[in-house]
C-alpha distance (Angstrom), angle and dihedral (degrees) to the residues before:
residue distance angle dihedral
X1 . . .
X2 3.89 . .
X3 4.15 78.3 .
X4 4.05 93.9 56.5
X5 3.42 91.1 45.2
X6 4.42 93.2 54.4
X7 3.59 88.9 44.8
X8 4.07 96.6 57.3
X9 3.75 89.2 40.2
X10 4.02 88.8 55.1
X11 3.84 87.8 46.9
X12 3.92 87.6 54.3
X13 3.63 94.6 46.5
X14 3.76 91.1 47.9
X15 3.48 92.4 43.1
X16 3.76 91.7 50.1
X17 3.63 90.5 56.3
X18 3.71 97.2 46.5
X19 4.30 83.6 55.4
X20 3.68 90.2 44.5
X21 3.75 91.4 54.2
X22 3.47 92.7 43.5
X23 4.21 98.9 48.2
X24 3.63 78.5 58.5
X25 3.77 104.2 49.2
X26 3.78 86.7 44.7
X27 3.98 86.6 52.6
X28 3.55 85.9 54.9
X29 3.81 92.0 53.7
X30 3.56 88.7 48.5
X31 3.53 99.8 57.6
X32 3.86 90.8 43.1
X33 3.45 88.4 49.9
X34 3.63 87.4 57.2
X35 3.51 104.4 45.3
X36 3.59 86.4 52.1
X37 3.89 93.4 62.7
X38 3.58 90.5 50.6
X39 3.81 90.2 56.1
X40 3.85 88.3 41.8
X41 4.06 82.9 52.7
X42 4.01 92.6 46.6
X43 3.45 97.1 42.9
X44 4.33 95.2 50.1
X45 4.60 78.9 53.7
X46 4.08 87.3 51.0
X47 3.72 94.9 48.7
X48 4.35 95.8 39.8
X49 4.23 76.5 46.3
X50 3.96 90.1 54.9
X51 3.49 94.0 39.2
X52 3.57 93.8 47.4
X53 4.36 89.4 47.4
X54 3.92 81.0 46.9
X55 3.77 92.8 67.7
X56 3.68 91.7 38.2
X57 3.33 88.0 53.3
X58 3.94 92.3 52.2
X59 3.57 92.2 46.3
X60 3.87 93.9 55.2
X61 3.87 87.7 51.4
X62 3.47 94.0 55.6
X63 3.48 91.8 52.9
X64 3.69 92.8 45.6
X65 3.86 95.3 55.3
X66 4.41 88.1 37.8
X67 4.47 80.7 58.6
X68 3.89 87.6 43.9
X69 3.85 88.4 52.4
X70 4.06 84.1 41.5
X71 3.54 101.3 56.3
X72 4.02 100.5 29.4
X73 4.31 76.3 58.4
X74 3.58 84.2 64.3
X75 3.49 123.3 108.8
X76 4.00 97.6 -141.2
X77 3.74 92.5 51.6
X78 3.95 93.2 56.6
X79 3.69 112.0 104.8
């Protein structure tokens, strides 16, 4: 009897070790999983940033060719 009753405790206390281990490795996960979302969350501001510069960009261009236009209009610059 006294046998039976060692053998289930070891299962417990193995089996309580095996949860312990994995509460933590699922901890882990969990803050992973976290810090991924935040990167998820910084990486959707870079790319509405870069689109955002992207039009900028476009907009300064077309003002850059509209002065070319401008000032090759100009008489001085005729050759």
């Amino acid at each position: 009897m006294w046998i039976w009753i060692a053998v289930v405790v070891v299962a417990v206390i193995v089996l309580g070790a095996a949860g312990v281990r994995l509460l933590g490795k699922l901890d882990g996960l969990r803050r992973a999983g976290a810090r991924l979302q935040k990167r998820q969350a910084d990486a959707a501001k870079l790319q509405e940033s870069a689109l955002k510069l992207q039009e900028t960009v476009l907009v300064v261009q077309q003002r850059a060719e509209l002065m070319q236009e401008h000032l090759a209009a100009l008489p001085l610059n005729r050759k």
